[in-house]
C-alpha positions in Angstrom: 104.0 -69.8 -68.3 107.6 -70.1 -67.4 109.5 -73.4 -66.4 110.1 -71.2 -63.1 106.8 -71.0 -62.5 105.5 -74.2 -63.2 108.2 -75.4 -60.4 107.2 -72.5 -58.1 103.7 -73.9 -58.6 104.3 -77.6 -58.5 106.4 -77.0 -54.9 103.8 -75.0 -53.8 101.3 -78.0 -54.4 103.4 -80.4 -52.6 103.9 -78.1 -49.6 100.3 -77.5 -49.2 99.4 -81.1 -49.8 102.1 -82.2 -47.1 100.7 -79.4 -44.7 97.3 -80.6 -44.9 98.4 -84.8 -45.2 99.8 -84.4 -42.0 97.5 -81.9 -39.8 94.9 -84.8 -40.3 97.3 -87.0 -39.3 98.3 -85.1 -36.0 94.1 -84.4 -35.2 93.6 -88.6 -35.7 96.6 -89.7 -33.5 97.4 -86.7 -30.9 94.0 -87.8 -28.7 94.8 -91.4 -28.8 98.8 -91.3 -28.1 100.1 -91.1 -24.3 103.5 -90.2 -22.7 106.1 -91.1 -24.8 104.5 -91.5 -27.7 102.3 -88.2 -27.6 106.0 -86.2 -27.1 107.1 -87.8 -30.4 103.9 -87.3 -32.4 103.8 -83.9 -31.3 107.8 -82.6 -32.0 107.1 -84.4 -35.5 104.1 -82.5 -36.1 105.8 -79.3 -35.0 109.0 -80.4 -37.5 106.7 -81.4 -40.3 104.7 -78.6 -40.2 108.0 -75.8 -40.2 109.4 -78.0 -43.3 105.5 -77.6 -45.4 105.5 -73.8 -44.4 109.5 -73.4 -45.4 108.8 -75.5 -48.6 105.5 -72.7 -49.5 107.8 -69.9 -49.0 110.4 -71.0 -50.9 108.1 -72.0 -53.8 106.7 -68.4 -53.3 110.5 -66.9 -53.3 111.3 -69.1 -56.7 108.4 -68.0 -58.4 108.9 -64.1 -57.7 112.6 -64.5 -58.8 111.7 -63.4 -61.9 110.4 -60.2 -61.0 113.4 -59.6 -58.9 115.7 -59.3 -62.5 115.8 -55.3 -62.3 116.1 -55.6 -58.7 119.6 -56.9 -59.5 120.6 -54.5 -61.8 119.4 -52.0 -59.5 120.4 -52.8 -56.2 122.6 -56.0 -56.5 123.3 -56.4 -52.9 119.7 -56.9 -52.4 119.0 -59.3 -54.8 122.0 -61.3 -53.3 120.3 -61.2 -49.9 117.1 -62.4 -51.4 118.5 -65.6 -52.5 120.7 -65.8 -49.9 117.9 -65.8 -47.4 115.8 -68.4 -49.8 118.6 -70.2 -49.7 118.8 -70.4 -45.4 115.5 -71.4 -45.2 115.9 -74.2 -48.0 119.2 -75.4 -45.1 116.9 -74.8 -42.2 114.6 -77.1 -43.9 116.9 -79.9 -44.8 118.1 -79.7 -40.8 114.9 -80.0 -39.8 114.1 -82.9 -42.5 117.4 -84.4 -40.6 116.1 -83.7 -37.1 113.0 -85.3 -37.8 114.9 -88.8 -39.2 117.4 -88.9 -36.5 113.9 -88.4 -33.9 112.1 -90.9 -36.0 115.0 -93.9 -36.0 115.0 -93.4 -32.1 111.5 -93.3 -31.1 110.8 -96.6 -33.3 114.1 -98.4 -32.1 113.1 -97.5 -28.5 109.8 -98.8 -29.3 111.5 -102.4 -31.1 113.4 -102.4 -27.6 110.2 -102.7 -25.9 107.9 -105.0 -28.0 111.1 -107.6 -28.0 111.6 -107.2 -23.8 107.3 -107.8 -24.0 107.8 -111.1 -26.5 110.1 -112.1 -24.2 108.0 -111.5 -21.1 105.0 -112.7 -23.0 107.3 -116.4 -24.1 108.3 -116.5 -20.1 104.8 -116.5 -18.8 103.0 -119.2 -21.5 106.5 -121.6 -20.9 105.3 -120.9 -17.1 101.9 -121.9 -17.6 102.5 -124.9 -19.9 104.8 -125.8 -17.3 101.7 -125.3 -14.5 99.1 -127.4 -16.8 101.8 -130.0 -17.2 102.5 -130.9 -13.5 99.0 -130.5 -13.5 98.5 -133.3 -15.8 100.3 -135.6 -14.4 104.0 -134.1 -13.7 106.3 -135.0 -16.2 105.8 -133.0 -19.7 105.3 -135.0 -22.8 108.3 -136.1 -24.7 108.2 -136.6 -28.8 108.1 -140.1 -28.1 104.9 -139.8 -26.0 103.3 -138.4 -29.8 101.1 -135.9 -29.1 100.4 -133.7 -26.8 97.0 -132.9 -24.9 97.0 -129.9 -26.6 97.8 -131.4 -29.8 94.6 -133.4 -30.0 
């Protein structure tokens, strides 16, 4: 067996292994995500799964290239367009690979945007309530000289 076949083979191993990897991974999160979230996990999926069908047909392309060998000698303007068009959807695939990064860094810093505005929302409303149980307690809240608080004991 060739070292072009072996790659052919090897690529075509990852690309079904990605292709399968990630469908499980769309059928355990696509019932559980909402809005937002559910648009992302869905135009990933649809990215992901172009760039694991792209990646088995170019593994398929590589590993009939040498077959093609009389084809160039034959009719070298076809040969050229073979590789040519293996070598488009090897570009479309790095695009998307691109696409889906670019997607990725936005969803998930639009998501850090939110969890810090909740922190901060979630800090407010406890310094509002220890602020309640303190007047509550007997108005002033403890200092570090008073030594510890209620809580604290």
């Amino acid at each position: 067996m060739s070292a072009t076949q072996l790659f052919s083979i090897g690529l075509l191993a990852i690309a079904l292994t990605m292709l399968l990897w990630h469908h499980r991974s769309w059928l355990a999160k696509r019932d559980v995500a909402e809005g937002r979230e559910r648009s992302f996990l869905a135009r990933q999926y649809r990215r992901r799964l172009q760039v694991g069908v792209m990646l088995a047909l170019v593994a398929l392309a590589i590993g009939a290239g040498p077959w093609l060998e009389r084809l160039r000698e034959q009719r070298p303007g076809l040969y050229l367009a073979y590789w040519l068009l293996v070598l488009v959807v090897v570009l479309w695939t790095l695009l998307l690979a691109l696409a889906d990064y670019v997607d990725s860094r936005q969803h998930f810093a639009h998501e850090g945007r939110q969890q810090t505005a909740e922190r901060a929302r979630l800090q407010a409303e406890l310094q509002q309530l220890h602020a309640e149980r303190d007047e509550e307690q007997g108005g002033q809240p403890p200092t570090a000289d008073d030594g510890p608080s209620q809580a604290d004991r």
